[in-house]
N, C-alpha and C positions, 0 to 999 in steps of 0.2 A: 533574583537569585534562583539556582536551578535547586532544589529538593529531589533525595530519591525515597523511596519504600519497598514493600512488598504488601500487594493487596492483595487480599486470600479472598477468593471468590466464594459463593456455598455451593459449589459443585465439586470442591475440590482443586480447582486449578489453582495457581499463584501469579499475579502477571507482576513482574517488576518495574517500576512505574517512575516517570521523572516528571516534576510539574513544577509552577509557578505561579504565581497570584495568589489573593486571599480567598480563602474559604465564603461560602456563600455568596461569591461574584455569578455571573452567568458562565457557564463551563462551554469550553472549546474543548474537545476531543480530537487529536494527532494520532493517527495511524502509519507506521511505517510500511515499508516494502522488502524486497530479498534483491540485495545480501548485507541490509542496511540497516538500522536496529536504532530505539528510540531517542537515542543521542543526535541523531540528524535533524528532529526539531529545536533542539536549543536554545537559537537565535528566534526561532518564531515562539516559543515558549515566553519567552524576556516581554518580547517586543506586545505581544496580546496582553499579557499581564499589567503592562504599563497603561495601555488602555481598558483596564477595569474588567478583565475576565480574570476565573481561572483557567489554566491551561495543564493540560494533563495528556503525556502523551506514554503510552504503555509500550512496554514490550512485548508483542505478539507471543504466545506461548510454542516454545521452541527455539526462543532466542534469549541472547544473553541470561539473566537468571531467573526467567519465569520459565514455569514448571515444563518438561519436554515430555511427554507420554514416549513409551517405546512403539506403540502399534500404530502403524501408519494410519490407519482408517480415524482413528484422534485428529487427521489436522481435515478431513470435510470439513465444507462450508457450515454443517450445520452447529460444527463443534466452534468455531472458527465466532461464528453469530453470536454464540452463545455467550463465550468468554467478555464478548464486547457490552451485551444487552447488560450483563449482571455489572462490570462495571458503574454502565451508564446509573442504573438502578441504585448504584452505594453512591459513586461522586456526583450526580443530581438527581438528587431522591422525590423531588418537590417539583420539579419544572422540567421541559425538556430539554436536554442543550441547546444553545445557543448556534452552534454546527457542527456536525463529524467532519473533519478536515481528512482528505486519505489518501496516497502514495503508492503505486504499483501494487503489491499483494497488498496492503492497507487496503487498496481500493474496493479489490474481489471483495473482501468483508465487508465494507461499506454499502456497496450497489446491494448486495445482499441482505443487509439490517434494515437495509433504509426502505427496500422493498416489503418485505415482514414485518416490520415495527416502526411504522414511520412517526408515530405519536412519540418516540423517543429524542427526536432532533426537529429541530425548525425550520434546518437549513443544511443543504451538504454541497461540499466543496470537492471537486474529484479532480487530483492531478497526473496526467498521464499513467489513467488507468483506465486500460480499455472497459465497456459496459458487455455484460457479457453475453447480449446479443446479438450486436453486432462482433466481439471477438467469436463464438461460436461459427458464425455464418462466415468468416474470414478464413478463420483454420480449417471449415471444412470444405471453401471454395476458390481460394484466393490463391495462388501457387507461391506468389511472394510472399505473401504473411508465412504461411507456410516455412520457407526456407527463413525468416525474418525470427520464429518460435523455435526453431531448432535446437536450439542450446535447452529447452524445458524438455525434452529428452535425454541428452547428456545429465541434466541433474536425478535423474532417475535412478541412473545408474547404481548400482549396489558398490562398486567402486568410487562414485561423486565426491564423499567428501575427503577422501584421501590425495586423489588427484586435486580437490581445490587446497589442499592445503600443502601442496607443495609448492618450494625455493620458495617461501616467504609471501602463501598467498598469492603467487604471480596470475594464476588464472581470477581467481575471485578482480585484483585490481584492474585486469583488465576488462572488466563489465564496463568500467567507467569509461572507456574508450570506443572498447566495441560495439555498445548502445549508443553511438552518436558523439560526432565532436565537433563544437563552434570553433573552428578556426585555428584549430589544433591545442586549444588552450585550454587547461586544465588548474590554474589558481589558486582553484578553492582544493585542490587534492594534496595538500603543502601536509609536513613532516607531522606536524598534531595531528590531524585527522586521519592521516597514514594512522597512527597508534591508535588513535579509539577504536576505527576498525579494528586491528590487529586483536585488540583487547577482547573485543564481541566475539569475535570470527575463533579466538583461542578456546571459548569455553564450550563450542562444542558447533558445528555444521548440520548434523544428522535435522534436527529440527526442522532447520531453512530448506534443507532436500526435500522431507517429507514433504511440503506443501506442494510441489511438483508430483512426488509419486500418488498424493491423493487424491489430485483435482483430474476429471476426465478431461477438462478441455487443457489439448495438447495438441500438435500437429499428428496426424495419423502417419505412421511406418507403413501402413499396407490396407487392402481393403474391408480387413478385419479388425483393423483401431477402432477401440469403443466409442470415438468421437463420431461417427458414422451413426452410430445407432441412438446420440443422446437432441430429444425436441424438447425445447425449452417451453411450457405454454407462457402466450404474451402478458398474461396478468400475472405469472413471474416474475417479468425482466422490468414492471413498471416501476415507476418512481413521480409520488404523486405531490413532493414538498418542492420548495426553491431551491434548484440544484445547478450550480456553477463548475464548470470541466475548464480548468487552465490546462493547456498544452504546447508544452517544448517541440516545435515541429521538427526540429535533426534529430528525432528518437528513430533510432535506425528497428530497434524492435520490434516496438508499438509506432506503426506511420500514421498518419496524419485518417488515414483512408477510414479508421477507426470509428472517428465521430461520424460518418457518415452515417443519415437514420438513425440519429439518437432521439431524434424528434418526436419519433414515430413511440416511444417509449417514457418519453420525462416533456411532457407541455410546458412547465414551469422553467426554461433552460438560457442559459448563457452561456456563451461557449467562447474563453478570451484564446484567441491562438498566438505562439508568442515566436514567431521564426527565428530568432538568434538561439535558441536554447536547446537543449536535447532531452532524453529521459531524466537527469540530472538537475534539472532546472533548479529543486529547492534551492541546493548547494549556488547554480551558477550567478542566480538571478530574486537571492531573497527579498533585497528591499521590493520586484517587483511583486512577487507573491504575497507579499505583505500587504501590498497599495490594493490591488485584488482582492482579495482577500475583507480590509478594511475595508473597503466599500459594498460588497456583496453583505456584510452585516449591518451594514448599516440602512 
C-alpha cells in the first residue's frame, strides 16, 4: 500500500513523499524526472516492498507539493544534492541505502550525489539519464544531440509554462511521444494516468521549468552559450559504487550514443540496453525494470 507525507527537511525545504514497506527494512530511493512526478514509481514502490525494503520515492522540490522556491538559482545541482543527501540522512539514518534508483532529471541528482557522497548508497541504478560527461561533451559537439536537446530551451522560456498548459496540457503530453515510440503504442498512457498527470501538472509548472533555466548544460543558441565555457574536472563526473544504467534505446532525446565512455568514469558498471522501449521505459516495460533491478540487488 502506497502512504504519502510531507518530510520537512532542516534546511527548510519540504519534499512530499509516497512510500511503502516497513520502517527499518533496507531503503530503496526513487527519483523521478520532468514532466513526471513521484506517483510514476507506484508499481515499483508495491513490488520492492513485497520483497522486504522500504521504498520511498519523493517529489523533487518544485513539484507537486513539495516546497517550489521562487529564485531560479534554488533548483542548481547543489540545492538539488542537497534536498536528497538530507532525506537519505532522516529515512536511513544508520546504514546506507540499499540503491538510489533514478529517472531523467532524478538522474542529474543522482550521478551528482552519488559522486559527492557515495558512502550514502551501496548501489545506484540510472535509467535513461544521460551521465553528465558524456551529456556535456554531446551538447557541446554532437550536432544531433544538439537538435535531439532542443526542446530544454523552449522550457526556458519566460512564456513555458503557460504555453505548456495549454487545450488540456497538449504540449506537456506530447513528451510521451516526441521522446520516442515502440510501435506507435502508447498503453500505459490510458485515462488514469492521463488524471495524475493532470493533477501534478495543475498545481503549478514553474518548478519543473526552473530545473532547465538553472542547469548550464543545454544546447548552445550561439558561440556565446555558456555551455562553451563550462570543464567539468574527471574526479567530478566519477562514480566509484556498483552502478547499473537501464536504457530504452527509441529514446529519441537521450540516444543511445550517450552511454558511450561511461566507462571511462564508473569502473564498477552494467549497462542493460533494452531496444523495444523509449525514454518512457518505467511506464512501458515495469515488470522488466523490476527483474533488473531485482537482480542488480541482489
Amino acid at each position: 500500500m502506497i502512504t504519502t507525507y510531507l518530510l520537512n527537511l532542516p534546511h527548510g525545504i519540504t519534499l512530499s513523499c509516497r512510500s511503502a514497506g516497513e520502517k527499518g527494512k533496507p531503503v530503496l530511493v526513487f527519483l523521478h524526472g520532468f514532466p513526471e512526478a513521484a506517483f510514476v514509481w507506484d508499481a515499483t514502490l508495491e513490488h520492492f516492498a513485497a520483497q522486504g525494503y522500504r521504498c520511498i520515492a519523493p517529489n523533487l522540490r518544485g513539484f507537486e507539493k513539495s516546497s517550489s522556491p521562487t529564485d531560479v538559482a534554488q533548483y542548481r545541482a547543489k540545492h538539488l544534492v542537497q534536498d536528497i543527501a538530507a532525506l537519505i540522512g532522516i529515512e536511513s539514518p544508520n546504514q546506507p541505502l540499499a540503491a538510489l534508483v533514478a529517472h531523467d532529471w532524478g538522474g542529474a541528482v543522482a550521478w551528482n550525489l552519488t559522486n559527492q557522497m557515495p558512502q550514502l548508497m551501496r548501489k545506484l541504478c540510472i535509467i535513461n539519464s544521460p551521465h553528465p560527461g558524456t551529456f556535456l561533451r554531446d551538447l557541446k559537439n554532437d550536432a544531433n544531440q544538439q537538435a535531439a536537446s532542443s526542446y530544454m530551451n523552449f522550457l526556458c522560456r519566460p512564456d513555458a509554462e503557460s504555453l505548456l498548459a495549454e487545450d488540456d496540457f497538449r504540449r506537456l503530453f506530447e513528451f510521451f511521444s516526441r521522446l520516442g515510440a515502440v510501435d506507435g503504442k502508447y498503453a500505459w498512457l490510458d485515462e488514469a494516468t492521463k488524471a495524475q498527470y493532470r493533477d501534478v501538472w495543475s498545481q503549478g509548472l514553474t518548478g519543473g521549468c526552473n530545473y532547465y533555466r538553472a542547469s548550464p548544460l543545454k544546447p548552445p543558441l550561439d558561440e556565446k552559450s555558456a555551455i562553451h565555457g563550462i570543464d567539468i574536472p574527471h574526479e567530478a563526473l566519477t562514480v566509484k559504487i556498483p552502478t547499473q544504467v537501464i536504457w530504452g534505446m527509441q529514446d529519441i532525446a537521450l540516444p543511445p550514443r550517450l552511454m558511450d565512455g561511461l566507462e571511462a568514469y564508473i569502473p564498477d558498471l552494467k549497462i542493460h540496453r533494452v531496444q523495444d522501449a523509449t525514454h518512457w521505459i518505467i511506464h512501458e516495460q515495469a515488470a522488466l525494470v523490476h527483474r533488473l533491478l531485482g537482480e542488480f540487488l541482489t
